[in-house]
Backbone as XML, in Angstrom:
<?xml version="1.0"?>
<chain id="A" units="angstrom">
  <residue number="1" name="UNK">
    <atom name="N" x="177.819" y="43.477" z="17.553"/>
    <atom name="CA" x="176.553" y="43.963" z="18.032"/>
    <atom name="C" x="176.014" y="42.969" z="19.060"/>
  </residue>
  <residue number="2" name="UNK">
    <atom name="N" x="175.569" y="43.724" z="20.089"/>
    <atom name="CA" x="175.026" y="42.826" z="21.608"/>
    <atom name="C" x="172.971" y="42.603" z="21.006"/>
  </residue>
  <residue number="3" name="UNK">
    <atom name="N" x="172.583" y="41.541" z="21.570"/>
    <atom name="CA" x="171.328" y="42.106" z="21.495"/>
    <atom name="C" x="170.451" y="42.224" z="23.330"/>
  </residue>
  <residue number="4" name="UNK">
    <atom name="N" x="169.633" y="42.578" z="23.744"/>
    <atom name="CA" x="168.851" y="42.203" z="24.607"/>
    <atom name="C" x="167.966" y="41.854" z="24.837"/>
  </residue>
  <residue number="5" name="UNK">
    <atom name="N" x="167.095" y="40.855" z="24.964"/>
    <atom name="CA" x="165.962" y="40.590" z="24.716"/>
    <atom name="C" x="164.946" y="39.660" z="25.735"/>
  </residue>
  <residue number="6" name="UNK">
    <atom name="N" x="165.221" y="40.325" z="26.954"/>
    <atom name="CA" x="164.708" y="40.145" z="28.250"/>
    <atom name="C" x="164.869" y="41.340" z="29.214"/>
  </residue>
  <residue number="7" name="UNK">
    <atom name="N" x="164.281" y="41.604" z="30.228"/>
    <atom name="CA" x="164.208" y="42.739" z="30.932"/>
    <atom name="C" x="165.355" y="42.791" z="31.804"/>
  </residue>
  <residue number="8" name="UNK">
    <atom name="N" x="166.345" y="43.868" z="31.774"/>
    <atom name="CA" x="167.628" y="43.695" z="32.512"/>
    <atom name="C" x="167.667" y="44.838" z="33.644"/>
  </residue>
  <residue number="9" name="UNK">
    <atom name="N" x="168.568" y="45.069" z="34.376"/>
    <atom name="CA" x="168.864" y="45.957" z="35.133"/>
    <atom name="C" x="170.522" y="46.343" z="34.926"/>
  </residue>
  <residue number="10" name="UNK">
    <atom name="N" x="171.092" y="47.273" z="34.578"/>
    <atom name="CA" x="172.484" y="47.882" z="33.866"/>
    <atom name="C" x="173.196" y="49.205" z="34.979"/>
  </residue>
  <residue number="11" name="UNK">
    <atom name="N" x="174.102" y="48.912" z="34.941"/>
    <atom name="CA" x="175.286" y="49.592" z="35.551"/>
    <atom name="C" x="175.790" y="50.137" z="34.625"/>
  </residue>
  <residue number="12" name="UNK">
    <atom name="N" x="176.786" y="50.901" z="34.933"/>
    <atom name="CA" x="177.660" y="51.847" z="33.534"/>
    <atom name="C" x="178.779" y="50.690" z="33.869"/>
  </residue>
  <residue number="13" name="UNK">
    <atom name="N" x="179.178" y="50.115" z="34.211"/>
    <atom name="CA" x="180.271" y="48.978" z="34.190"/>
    <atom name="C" x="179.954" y="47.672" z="33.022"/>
  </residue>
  <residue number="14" name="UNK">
    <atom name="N" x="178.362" y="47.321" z="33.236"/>
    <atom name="CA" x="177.665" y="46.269" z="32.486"/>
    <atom name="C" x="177.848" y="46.593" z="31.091"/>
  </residue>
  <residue number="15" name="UNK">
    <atom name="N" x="177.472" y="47.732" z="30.777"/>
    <atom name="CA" x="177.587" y="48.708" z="29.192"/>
    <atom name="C" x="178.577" y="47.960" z="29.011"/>
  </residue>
  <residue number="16" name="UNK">
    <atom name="N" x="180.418" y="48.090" z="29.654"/>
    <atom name="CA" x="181.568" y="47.668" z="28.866"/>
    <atom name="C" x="181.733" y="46.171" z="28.367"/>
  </residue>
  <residue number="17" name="UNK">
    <atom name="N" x="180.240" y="45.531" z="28.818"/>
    <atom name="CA" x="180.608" y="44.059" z="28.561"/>
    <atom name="C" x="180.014" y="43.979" z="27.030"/>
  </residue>
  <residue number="18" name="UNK">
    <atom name="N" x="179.394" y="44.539" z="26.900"/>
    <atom name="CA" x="178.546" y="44.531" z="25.227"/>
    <atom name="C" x="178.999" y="45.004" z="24.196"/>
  </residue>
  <residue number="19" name="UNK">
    <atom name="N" x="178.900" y="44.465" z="22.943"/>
    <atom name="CA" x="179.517" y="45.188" z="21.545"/>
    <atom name="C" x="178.411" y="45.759" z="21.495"/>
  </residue>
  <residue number="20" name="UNK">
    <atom name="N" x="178.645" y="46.970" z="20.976"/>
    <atom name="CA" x="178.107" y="48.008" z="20.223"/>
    <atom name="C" x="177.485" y="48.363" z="18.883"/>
  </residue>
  <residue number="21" name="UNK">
    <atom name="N" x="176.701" y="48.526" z="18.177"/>
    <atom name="CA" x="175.932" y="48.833" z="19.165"/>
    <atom name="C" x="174.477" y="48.037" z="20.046"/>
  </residue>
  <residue number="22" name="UNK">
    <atom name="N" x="174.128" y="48.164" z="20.696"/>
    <atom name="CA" x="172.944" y="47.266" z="21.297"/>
    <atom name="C" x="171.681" y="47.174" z="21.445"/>
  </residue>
  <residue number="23" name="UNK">
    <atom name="N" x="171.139" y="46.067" z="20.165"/>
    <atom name="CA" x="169.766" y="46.310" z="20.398"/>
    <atom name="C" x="168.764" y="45.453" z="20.665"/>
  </residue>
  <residue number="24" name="UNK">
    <atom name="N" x="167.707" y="46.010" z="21.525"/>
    <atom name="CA" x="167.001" y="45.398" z="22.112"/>
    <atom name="C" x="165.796" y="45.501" z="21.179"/>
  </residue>
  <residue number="25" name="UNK">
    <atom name="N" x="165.494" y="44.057" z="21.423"/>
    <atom name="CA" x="164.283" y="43.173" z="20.894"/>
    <atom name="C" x="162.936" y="42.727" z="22.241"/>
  </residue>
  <residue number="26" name="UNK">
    <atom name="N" x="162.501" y="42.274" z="21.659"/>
    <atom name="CA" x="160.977" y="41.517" z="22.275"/>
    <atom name="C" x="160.044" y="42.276" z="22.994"/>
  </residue>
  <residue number="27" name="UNK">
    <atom name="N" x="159.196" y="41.553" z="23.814"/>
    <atom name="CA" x="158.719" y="42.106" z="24.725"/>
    <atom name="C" x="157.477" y="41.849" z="23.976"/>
  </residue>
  <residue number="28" name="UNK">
    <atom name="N" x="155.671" y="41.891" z="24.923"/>
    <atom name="CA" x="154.764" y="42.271" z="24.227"/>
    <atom name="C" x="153.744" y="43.275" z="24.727"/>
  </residue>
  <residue number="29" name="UNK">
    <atom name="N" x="152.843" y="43.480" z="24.509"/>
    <atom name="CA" x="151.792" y="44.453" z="25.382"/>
    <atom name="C" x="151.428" y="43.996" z="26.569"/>
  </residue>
  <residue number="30" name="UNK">
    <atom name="N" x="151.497" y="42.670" z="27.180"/>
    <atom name="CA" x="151.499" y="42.020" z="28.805"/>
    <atom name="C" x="152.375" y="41.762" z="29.324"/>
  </residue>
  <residue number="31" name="UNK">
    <atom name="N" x="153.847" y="41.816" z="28.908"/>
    <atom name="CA" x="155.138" y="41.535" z="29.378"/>
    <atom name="C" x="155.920" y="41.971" z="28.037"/>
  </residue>
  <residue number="32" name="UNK">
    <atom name="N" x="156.141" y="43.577" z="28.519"/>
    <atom name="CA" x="157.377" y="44.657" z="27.704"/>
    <atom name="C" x="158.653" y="44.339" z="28.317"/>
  </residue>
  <residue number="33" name="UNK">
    <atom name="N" x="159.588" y="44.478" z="27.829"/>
    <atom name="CA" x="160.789" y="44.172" z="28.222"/>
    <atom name="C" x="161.331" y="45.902" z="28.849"/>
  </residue>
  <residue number="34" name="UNK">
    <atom name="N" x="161.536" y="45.687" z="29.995"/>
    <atom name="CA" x="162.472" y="46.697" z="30.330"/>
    <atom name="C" x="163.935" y="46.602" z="31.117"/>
  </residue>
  <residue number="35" name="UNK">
    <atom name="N" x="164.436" y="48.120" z="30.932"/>
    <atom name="CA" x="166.168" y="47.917" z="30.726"/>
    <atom name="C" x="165.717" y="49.277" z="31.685"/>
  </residue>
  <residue number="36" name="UNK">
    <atom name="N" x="166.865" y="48.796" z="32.623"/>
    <atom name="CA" x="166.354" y="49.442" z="33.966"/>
    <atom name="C" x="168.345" y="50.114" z="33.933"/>
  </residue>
  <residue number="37" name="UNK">
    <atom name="N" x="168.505" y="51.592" z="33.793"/>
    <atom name="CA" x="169.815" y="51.959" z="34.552"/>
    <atom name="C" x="169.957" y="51.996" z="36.265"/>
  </residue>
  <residue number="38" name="UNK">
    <atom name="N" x="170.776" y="51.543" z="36.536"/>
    <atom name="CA" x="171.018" y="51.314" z="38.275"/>
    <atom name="C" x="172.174" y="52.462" z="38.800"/>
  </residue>
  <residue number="39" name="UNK">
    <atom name="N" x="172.490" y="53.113" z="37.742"/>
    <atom name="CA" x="173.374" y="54.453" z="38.490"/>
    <atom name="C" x="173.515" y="55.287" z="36.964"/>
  </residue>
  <residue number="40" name="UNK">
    <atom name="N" x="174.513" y="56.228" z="37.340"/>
    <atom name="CA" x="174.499" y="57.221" z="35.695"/>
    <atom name="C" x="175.529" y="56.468" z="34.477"/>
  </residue>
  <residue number="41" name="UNK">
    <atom name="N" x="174.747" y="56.765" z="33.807"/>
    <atom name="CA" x="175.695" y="56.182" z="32.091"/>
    <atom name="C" x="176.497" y="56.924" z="31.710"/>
  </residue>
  <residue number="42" name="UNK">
    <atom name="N" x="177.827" y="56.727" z="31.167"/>
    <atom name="CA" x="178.174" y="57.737" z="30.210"/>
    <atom name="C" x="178.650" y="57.053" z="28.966"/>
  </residue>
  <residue number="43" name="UNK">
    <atom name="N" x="178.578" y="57.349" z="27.606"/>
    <atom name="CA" x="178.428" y="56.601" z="26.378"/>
    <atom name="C" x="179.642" y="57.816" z="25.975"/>
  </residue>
  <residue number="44" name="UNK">
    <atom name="N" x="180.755" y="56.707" z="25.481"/>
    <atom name="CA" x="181.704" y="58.043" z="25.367"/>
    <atom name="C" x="182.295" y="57.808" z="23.714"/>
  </residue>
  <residue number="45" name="UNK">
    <atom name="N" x="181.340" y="56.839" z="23.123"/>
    <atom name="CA" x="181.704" y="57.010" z="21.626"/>
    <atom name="C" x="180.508" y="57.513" z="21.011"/>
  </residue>
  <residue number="46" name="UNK">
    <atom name="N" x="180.061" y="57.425" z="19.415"/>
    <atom name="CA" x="179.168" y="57.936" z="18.822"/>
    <atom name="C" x="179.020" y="56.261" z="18.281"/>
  </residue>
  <residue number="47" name="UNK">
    <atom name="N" x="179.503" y="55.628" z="18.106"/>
    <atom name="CA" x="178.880" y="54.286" z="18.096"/>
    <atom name="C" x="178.263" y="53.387" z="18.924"/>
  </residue>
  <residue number="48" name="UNK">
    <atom name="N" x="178.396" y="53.983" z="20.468"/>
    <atom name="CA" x="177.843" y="53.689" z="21.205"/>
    <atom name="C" x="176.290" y="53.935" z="21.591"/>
  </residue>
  <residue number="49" name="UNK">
    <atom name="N" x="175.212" y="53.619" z="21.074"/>
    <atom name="CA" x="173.944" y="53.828" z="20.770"/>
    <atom name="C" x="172.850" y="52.611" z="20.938"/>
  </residue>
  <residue number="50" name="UNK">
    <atom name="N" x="171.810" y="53.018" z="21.530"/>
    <atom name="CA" x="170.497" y="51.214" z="20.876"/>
    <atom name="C" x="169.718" y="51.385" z="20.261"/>
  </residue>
  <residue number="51" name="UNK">
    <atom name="N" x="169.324" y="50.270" z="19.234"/>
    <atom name="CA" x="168.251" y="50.001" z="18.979"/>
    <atom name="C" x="167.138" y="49.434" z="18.990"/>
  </residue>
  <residue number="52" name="UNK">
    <atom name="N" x="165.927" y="50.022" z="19.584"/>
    <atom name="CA" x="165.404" y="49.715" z="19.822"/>
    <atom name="C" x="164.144" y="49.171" z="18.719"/>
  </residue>
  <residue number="53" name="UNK">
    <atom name="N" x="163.656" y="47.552" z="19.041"/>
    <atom name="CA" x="163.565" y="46.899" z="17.846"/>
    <atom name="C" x="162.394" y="46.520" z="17.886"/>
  </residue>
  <residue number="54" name="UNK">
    <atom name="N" x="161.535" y="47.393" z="19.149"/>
    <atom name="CA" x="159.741" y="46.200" z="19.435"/>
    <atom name="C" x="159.296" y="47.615" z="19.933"/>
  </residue>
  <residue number="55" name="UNK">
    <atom name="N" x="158.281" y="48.047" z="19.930"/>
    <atom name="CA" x="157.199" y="48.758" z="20.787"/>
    <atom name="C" x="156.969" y="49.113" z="22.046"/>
  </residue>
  <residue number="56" name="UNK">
    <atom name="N" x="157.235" y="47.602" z="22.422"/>
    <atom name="CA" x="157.068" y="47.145" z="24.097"/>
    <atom name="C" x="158.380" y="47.079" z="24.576"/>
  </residue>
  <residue number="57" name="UNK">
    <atom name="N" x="159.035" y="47.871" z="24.854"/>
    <atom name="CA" x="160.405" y="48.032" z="25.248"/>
    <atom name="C" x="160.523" y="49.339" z="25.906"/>
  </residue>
  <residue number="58" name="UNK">
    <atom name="N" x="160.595" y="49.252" z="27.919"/>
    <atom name="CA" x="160.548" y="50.646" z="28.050"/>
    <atom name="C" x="162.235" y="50.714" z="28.997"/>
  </residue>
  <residue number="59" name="UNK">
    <atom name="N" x="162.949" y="52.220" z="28.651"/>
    <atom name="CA" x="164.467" y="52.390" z="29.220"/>
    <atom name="C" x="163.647" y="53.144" z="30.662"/>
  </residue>
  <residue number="60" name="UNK">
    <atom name="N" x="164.443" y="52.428" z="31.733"/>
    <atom name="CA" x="163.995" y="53.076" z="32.794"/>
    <atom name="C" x="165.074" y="53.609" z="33.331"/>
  </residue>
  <residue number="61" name="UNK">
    <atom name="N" x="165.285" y="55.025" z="33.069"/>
    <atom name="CA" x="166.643" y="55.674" z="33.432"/>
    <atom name="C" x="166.997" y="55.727" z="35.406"/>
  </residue>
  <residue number="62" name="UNK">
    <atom name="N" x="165.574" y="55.422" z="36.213"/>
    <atom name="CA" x="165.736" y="55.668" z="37.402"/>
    <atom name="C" x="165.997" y="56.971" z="38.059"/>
  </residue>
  <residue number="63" name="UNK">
    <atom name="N" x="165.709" y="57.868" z="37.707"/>
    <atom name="CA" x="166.137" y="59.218" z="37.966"/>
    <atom name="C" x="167.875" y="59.384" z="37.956"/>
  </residue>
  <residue number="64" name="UNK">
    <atom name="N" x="168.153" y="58.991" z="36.737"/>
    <atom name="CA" x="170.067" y="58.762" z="36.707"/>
    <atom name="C" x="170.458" y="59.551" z="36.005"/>
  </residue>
  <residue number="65" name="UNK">
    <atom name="N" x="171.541" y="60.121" z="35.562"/>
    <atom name="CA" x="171.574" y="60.683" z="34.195"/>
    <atom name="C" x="172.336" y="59.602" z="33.142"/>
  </residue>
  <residue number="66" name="UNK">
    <atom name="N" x="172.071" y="60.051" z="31.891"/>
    <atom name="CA" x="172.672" y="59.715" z="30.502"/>
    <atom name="C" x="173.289" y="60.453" z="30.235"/>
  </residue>
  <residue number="67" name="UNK">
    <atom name="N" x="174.693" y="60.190" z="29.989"/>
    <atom name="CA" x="175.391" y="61.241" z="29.271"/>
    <atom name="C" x="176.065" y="60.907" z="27.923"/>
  </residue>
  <residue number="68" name="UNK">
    <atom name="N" x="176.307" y="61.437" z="26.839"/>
    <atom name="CA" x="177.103" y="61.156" z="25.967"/>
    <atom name="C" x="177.778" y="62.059" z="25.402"/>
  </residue>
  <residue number="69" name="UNK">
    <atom name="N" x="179.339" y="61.338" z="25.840"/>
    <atom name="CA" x="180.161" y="62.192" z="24.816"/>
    <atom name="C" x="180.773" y="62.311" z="23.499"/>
  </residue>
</chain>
């Protein structure tokens, strides 16, 4: 299991560097942590999933798609 727990920016290439599944932590109500996609995802297991572990944690898909198969 990967965790994240700073605001990132992700590729569908970046995904293959992380164990699975991945969850993101921290963040607070003046500095939320966000996880920014930079092109389309595709998640091609069912273990491939996050959790998300704080409140203040926003996925910014970028107008991309998610896909999972």
């Amino acid at each position: 299991m990967s965790t994240i727990s700073a605001s990132v920016t992700l590729t569908n290439n970046d995904l293959n560097n992380y164990n699975w599944p991945i969850t993101i932590n921290g963040g607070t109500s003046n500095s939320p942590i966000v996880v920014t996609f930079s092109n389309d995802i595709t998640l091609n297991s069912t273990s491939k999933h996050f959790i998300i572990g704080s409140e203040y944690i926003t996925i910014d898909g970028s107008n991309n798609n998610v896909t999972i198969n």
